[in-house]
Structure formats: structure tokens, C-alpha cells
C-alpha positions as CSV (number, residue, x, y, z in Angstrom):
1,X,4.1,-69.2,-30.6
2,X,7.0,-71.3,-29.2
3,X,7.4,-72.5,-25.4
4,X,10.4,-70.1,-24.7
5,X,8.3,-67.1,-26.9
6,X,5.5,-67.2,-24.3
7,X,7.8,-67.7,-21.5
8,X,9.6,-64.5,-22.6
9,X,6.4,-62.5,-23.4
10,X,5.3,-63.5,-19.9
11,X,9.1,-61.9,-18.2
12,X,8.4,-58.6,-20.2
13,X,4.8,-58.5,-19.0
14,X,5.9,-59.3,-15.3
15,X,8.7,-56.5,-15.6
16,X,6.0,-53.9,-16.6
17,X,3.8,-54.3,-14.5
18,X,6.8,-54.3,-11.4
19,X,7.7,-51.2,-13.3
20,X,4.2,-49.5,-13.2
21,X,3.8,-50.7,-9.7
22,X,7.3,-48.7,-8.7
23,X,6.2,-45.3,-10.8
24,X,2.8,-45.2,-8.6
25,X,4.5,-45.9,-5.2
26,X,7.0,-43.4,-6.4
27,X,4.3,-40.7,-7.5
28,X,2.5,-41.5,-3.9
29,X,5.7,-41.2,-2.2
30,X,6.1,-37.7,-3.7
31,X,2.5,-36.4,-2.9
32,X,2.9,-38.1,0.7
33,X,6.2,-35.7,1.0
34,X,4.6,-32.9,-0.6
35,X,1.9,-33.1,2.1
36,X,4.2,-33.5,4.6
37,X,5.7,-30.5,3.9
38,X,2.5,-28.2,3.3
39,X,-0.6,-29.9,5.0
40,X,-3.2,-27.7,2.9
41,X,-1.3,-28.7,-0.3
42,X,2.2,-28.1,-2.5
43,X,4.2,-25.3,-1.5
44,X,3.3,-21.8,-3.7
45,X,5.7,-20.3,-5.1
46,X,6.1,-16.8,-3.5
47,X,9.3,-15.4,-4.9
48,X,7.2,-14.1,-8.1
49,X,7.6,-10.5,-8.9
50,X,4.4,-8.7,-8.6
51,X,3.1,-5.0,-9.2
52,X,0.5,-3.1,-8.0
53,X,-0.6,0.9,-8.4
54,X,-3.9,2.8,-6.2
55,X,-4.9,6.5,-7.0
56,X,-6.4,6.5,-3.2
57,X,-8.0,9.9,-3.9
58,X,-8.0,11.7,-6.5
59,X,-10.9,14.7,-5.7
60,X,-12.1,18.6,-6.0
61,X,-12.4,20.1,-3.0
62,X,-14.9,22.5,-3.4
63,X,-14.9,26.1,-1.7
64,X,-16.5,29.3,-2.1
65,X,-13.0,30.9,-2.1
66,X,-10.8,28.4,-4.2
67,X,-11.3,24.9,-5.1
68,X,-8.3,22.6,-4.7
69,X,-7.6,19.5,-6.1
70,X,-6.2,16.3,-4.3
71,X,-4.1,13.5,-5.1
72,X,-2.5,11.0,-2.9
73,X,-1.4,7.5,-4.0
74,X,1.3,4.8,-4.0
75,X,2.4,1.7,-6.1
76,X,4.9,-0.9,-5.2
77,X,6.8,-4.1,-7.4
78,X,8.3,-6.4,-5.7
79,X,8.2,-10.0,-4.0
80,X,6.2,-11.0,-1.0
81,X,9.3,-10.0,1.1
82,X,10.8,-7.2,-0.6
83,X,9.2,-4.2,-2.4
84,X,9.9,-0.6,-3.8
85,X,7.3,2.0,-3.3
86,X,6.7,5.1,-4.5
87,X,4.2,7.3,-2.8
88,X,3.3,10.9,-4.1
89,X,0.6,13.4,-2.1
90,X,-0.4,17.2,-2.5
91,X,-2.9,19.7,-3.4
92,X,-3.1,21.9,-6.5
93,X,-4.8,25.2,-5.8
94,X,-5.1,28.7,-7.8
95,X,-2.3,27.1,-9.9
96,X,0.1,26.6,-7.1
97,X,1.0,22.8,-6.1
98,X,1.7,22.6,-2.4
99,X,2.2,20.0,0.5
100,X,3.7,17.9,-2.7
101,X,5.3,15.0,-1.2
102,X,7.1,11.8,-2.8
103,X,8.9,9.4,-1.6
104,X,10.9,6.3,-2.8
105,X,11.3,3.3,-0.2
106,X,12.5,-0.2,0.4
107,X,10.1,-2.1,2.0
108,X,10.1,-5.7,4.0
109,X,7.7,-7.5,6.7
110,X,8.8,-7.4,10.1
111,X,5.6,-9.3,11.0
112,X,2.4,-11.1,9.8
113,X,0.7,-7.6,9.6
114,X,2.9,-4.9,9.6
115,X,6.0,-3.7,7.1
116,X,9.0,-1.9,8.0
117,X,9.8,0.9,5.1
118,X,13.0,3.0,4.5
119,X,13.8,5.8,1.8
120,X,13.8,9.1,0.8
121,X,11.5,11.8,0.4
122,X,11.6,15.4,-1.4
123,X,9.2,18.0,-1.1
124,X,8.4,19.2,-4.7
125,X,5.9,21.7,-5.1
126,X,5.9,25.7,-6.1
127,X,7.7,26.2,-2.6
128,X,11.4,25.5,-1.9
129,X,12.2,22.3,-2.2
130,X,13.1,19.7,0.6
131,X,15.1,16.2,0.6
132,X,14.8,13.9,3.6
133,X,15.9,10.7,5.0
134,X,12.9,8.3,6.2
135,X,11.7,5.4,8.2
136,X,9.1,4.2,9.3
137,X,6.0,0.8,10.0
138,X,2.9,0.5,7.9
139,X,0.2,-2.1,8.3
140,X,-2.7,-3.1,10.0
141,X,-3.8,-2.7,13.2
142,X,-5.9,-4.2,15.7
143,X,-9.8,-3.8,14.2
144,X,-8.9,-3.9,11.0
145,X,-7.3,-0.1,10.9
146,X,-5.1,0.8,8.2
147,X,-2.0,2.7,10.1
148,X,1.3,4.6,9.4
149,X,3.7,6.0,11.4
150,X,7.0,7.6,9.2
151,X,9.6,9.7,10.6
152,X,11.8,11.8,8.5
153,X,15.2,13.8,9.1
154,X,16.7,16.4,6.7
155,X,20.3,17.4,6.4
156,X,19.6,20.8,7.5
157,X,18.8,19.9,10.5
158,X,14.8,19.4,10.4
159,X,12.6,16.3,11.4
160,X,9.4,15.9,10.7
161,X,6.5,12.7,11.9
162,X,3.7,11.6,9.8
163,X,1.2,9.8,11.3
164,X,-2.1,8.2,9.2
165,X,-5.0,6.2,9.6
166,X,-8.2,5.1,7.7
167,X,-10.7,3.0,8.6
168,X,-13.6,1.1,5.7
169,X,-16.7,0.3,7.0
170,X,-18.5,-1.9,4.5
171,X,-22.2,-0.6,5.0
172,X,-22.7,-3.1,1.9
173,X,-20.6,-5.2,-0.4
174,X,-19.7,-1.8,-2.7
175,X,-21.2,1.2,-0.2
176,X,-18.0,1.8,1.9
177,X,-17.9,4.7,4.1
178,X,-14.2,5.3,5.2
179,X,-13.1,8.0,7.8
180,X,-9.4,9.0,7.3
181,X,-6.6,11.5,9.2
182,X,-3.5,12.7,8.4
183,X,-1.4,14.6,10.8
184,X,2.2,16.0,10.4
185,X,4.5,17.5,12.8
186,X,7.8,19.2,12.6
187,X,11.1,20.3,15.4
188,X,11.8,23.3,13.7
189,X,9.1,26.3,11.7
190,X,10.9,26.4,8.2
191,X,9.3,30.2,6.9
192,X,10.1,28.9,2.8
193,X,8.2,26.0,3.3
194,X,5.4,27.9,5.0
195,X,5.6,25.3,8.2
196,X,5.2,26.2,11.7
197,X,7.1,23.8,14.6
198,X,4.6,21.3,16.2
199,X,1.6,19.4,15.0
200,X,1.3,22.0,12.4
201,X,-0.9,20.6,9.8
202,X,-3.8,18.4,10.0
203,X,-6.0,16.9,7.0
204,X,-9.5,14.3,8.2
205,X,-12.0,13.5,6.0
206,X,-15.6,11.3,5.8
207,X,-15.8,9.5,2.6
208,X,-18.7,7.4,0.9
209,X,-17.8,5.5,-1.9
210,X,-19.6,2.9,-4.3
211,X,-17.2,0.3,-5.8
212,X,-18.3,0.0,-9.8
213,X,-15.4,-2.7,-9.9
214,X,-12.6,-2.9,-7.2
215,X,-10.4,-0.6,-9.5
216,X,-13.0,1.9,-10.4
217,X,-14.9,3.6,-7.1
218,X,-16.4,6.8,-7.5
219,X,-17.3,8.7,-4.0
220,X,-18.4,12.0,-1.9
221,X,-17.7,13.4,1.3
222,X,-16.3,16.4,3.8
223,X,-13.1,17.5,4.9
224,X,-11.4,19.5,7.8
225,X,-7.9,20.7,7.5
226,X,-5.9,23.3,9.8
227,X,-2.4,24.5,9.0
228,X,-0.6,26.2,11.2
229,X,1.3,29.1,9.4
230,X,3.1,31.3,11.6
231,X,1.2,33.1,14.4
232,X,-2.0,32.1,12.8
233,X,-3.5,28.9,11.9
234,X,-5.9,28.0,9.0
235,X,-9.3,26.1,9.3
236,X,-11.1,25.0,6.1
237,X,-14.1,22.6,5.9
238,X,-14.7,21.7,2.5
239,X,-17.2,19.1,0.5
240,X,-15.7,16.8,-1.8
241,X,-16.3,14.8,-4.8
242,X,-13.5,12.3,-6.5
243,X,-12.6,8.2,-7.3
244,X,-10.4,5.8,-5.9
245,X,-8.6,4.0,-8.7
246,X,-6.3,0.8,-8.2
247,X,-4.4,-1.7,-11.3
């Protein structure tokens, strides 16, 4: 190899290796920033559209008069600041459906634990049927309790509060005993919908569940209702036996 051959060779080698040098400060200029911005690593990407669907009970209550079955739950789609959910609830008894509630809302954080909501609800069961306006917070309180708080307005004049709570005690890492209440009150008694004005209905209940999987819990427990209906009110206690499904 010629004089000006190695010469050359040694230029290209030299402007490699400056080359190399400037791609790693580059690459350690990049992780440097990407620290900079999020000390415990790169930024996450939180605009991803996500879905999620729980069967929170699903149970026969049992009675010596008439059994009932139970169904309250919820899913939601959205991002980790905006969401849709839809929420259903009601009780099907000697082949009537009453106390059937859904509800469609919008729903964004106002803080690190709770969520403002907004929407509509409509009464649907084999009663006359009820539309309403709604708002309300849901989230989690101080001691780890699961609250809600909704108020609702109608266009005939009715408003209505709904107030709920549930608490999971984890006795072990699948035995989870979880008291729950449910109370609703209303301005005005609305004689079609079999509702009296007041803290007219109120639904608690003691359950004991054993987690299979996370998405698949079977459990037993009690329940108290009363209903006010009007000039008399209705107490039931009643055992139960159901499963708490989630996707």
C-alpha cells in the first residue's frame, strides 16, 4: 500500500471514530434529558385508550317469601383523563325488574383520588320509566374507602341523592370481607315509581369473598334493605350467595 493510501485509510479511520464518539455523546445527551424530564425513567405514554368492565355483584338473595336476584356493575373506555361509563343496578323479583337503574357519564379527575362524573340516567324496570340529569364525585377516601356521592334532577320536577360506600378488608391475600351501603333519597314521593320523599330506600350488606383469580370471586353474605313505600316502610334481611366478576 502506497504512502498517500495509508495516509487516507488513516483520515477515514480518524473520521469514524470522531463519528462514533458524536453518536454516544449524542445517545447520553438524550438519556441525560430524558432523565431530566422524568427522574424514575422516560415519560409513559398515558393517552392510550383503555377498557375495563366489573359485574360487582351479581347474587340470589334468598327468602322464605321470594328470592330476588341482584345485579349492579359498571365499565368504562377511555384515557387516563377522560372516560365514558356506563353503570346499570336493580333487582329481579317474582318476574318483576325494579330499582333498575343506568346511567351513561363523562368522567374526568379533579384530583389524585377522586373523579368528577356527569350524565344521564333512566329508570328502566316494569315501573314507569324515569330520565334524569346527573352529577356527581367518585373516588377514594381517606382509609382506603371506596365513596360516591351523585345527585340527579328530572324534568318533572324531582331530585334525587345517591350516596355509596364499601370498604375491603383483606383478612388474607384472596379472603376479603367487604361491608357495603347504599342509600337514596328523593324531594318529592313519586306514587308510579313506588317512592316515598326522604331517605326512602336503603340497601347494606356483609360480604365474604374468595378471589379464584382477580376476575373470578365467588362469595356469601347478609343483607338489610328498608323501603319506604307510602305510609309504611319495608324491612327485609336476607342471606346471600353470588360472584364478583371483572375483564
Amino acid at each position: 500500500m502506497s504512502r498517500r493510501s495509508r495516509a487516507a485509510a488513516r483520515w477515514l479511520a480518524s473520521v469514524a471514530s470522531l463519528a462514533g464518539l458524536c453518536a454516544l455523546a449524542d445517545a447520553q445527551m438524550a438519556v441525560n434529558e430524558a432523565s431530566a424530564a422524568a427522574p424514575f425513567g422516560a415519560p409513559i405514554e398515558d393517552q392510550s385508550i383503555f377498557f375495563h368492565a366489573e359485574l360487582d355483584q351479581f347474587e340470589e338473595r334468598l327468602d322464605a317469601g321470594a328470592n330476588a336476584l341482584r345485579w349492579d356493575g359498571a365499565l368504562w373506555i377511555g384515557s387516563d383523563e377522560n372516560r365514558v361509563w356506563l353503570k346499570s343496578e336493580g333487582f329481579v323479583s317474582a318476574g318483576l325488574t325494579r330499582d333498575g337503574q343506568d346511567e351513561a357519564l363523562y368522567d374526568r379527575p379533579i384530583s389524585s383520588y377522586f373523579e368528577l362524573q356527569t350524565g344521564i340516567r333512566y329508570d328502566l324496570d316494569s315501573y314507569s320509566g324515569r330520565g334524569w340529569g346527573a352529577i356527581g364525585l367518585q373516588g377514594l377516601a381517606p382509609f382506603d374507602l371506596e365513596v360516591s356521592a351523585t345527585a340527579y334532577a328530572s324534568s318533572a320536577g324531582h331530585y334525587a341523592l345517591k350516596f355509596t360506600a364499601a370498604y375491603e378488608l383483606l383478612l388474607t391475600q384472596r379472603l376479603i370481607l367487604e361491608p357495603q351501603v347504599e342509600l337514596n333519597g328523593y324531594t318529592r314521593p313519586d306514587e308510579p315509581m313506588q317512592i316515598r320523599a326522604g331517605w326512602s330506600q336503603l340497601d347494606t350488606g356483609l360480604r365474604l369473598r374468595y378471589e379464584i383469580q382477580r376476575k373470578l370471586a365467588p362469595y356469601l353474605g347478609a343483607t338489610y334493605s328498608r323501603t319506604a313505600v307510602a305510609a309504611s316502610s319495608q324491612d327485609q334481611w336476607r342471606f346471600i350467595a353470588g360472584v364478583r366478576l371483572w375483564y
